[in-house]
C-alpha positions as CSV (number, residue, x, y, z in Angstrom):
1,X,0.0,0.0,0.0
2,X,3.1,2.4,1.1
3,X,4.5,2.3,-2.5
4,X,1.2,3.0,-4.6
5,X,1.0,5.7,-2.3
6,X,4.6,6.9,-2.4
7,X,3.9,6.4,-6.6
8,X,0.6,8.7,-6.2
9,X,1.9,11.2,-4.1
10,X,5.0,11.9,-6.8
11,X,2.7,11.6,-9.5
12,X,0.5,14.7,-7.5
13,X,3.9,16.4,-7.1
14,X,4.8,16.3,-10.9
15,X,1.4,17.2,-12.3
16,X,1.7,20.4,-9.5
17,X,4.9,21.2,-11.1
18,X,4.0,21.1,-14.5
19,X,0.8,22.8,-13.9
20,X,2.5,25.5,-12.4
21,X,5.3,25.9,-15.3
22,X,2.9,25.6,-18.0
23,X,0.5,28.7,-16.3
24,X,-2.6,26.1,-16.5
25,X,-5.2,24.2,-14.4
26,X,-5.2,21.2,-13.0
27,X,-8.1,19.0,-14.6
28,X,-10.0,16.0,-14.2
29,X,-7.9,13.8,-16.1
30,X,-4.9,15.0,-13.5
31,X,-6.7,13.9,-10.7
32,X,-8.0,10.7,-12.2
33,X,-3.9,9.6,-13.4
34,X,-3.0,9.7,-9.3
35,X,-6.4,8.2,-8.3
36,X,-5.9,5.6,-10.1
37,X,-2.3,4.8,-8.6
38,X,-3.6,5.8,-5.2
39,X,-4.0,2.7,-3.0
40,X,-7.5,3.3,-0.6
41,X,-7.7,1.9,3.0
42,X,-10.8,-0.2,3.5
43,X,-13.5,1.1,6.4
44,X,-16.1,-0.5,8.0
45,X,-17.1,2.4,10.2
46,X,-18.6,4.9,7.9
47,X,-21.9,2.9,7.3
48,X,-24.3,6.1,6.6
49,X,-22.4,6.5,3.0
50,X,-22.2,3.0,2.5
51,X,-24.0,2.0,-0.8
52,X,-26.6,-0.9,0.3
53,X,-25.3,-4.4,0.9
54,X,-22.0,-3.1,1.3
55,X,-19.9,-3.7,5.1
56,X,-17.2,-1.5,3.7
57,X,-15.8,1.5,1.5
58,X,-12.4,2.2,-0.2
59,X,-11.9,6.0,1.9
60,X,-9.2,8.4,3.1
61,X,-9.7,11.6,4.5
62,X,-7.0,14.6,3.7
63,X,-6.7,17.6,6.0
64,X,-7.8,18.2,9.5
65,X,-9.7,15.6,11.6
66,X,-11.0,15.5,14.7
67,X,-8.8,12.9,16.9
68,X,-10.6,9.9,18.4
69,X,-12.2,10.2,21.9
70,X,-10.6,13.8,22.3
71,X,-11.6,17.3,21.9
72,X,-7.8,17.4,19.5
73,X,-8.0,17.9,16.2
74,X,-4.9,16.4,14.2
75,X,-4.2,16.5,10.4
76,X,-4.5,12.9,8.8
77,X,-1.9,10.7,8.4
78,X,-2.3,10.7,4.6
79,X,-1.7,14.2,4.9
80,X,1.5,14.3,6.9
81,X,2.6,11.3,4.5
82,X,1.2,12.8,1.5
83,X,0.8,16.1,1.5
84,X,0.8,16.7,-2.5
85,X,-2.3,14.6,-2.4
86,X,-4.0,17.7,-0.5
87,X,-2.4,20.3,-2.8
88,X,-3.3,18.6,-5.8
89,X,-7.0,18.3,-5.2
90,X,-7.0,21.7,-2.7
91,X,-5.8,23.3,-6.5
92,X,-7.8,21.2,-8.7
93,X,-11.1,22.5,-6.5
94,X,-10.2,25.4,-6.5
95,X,-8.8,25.6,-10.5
96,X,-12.7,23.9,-11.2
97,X,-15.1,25.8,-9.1
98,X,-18.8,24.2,-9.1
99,X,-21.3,26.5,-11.2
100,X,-22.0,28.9,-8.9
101,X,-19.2,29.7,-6.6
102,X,-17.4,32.6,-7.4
103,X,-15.0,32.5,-4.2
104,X,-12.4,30.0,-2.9
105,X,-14.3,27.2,-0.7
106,X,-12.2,27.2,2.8
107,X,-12.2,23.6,4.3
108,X,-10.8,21.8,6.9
109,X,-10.9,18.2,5.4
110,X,-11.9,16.0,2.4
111,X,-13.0,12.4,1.8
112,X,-11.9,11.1,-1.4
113,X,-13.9,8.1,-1.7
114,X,-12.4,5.0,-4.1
115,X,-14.8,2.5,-6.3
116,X,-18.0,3.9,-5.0
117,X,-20.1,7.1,-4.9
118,X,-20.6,8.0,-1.5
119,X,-25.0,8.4,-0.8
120,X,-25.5,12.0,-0.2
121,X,-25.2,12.8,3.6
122,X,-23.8,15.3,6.2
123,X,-21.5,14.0,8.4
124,X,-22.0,15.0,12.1
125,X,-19.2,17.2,13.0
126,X,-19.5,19.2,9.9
127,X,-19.6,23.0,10.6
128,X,-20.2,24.0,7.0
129,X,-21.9,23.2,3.5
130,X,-20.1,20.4,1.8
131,X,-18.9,20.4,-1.8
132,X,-17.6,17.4,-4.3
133,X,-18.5,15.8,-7.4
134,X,-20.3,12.8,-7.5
135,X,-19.5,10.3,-9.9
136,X,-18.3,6.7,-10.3
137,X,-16.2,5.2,-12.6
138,X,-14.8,1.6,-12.9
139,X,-11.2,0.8,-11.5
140,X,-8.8,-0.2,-14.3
C-alpha cells in the first residue's frame, strides 16, 4: 500500500509542477492519473455512505480531523505522508469551481472516496456546507 502511495503522491507532485510551469489548471484527467495509482484503506465504520449491501468502503480523509475520543483535532496521516495529495485536489477544486461559486471554498478536510459514490449525507461534525463531485467510474 506504502508504495502506490509513495507512486501517487509523486505523481501529485509532478502534475503540480507542471501545472505551475505551464501557467494552466489542474483538470480531471490530473486527478483521475494519481487516483488511479492511489492505493484506498478499507473502512467498516462509515456505514451512513455506504452503498446498500455493502460492510465496507475504499476511503481516506486529507486535511484536519477530529482525533478519536478527544476534543484534539490532528491533520490525517495521509496528509502528513502525502501532502501533494491535498495540494493537488485543494488546486484542482479550486482551478474547477462548481457552477455557482465565485469565491475560494475554505475547508478543513476532504473524503476522497475510491470505487464507490458516496450516498448523499452530512457527516455530524461538519460546521459548513459540503462540496464534491459525485461520480463513479470503474477501476482499471
Amino acid at each position: 500500500m506504502m508504495a502506490e502511495r509513495l507512486r501517487a503522491a509523486d505523481t501529485a507532485a509532478k502534475i503540480l509542477n507542471a501545472a505551475e510551469t505551464e501557467k494552466r489548471k489542474i483538470t480531471n484527467d490530473d486527478v483521475l492519473q494519481v487516483l488511479w495509482l492511489w492505493r484506498f484503506r478499507k473502512n467498516g465504520a462509515r456505514v451512513d455512505v455506504m452503498p446498500e449491501g455493502t460492510t465496507t468502503i475504499s476511503c481516506d480523509r486529507l486535511g484536519v480531523q477530529r482525533k478519536i475520543g478527544e476534543e484534539t483535532n490532528i491533520a490525517s496521516q495521509e496528509t502528513v505522508h502525502y501532502p501533494q495529495m491535498l495540494r493537488l485536489f485543494s488546486r484542482w477544486l479550486k482551478d474547477n469551481r462548481p457552477a455557482g461559486m465565485e469565491f475560494d471554498f475554505p475547508f478543513t478536510s476532504m473524503s476522497i472516496n475510491g470505487e464507490c459514490a458516496a450516498r448523499r449525507h452530512r457527516d455530524k461534525a461538519n460546521m459548513g456546507p459540503t462540496v464534491g463531485p459525485r461520480t463513479t467510474r470503474a477501476r482499471r
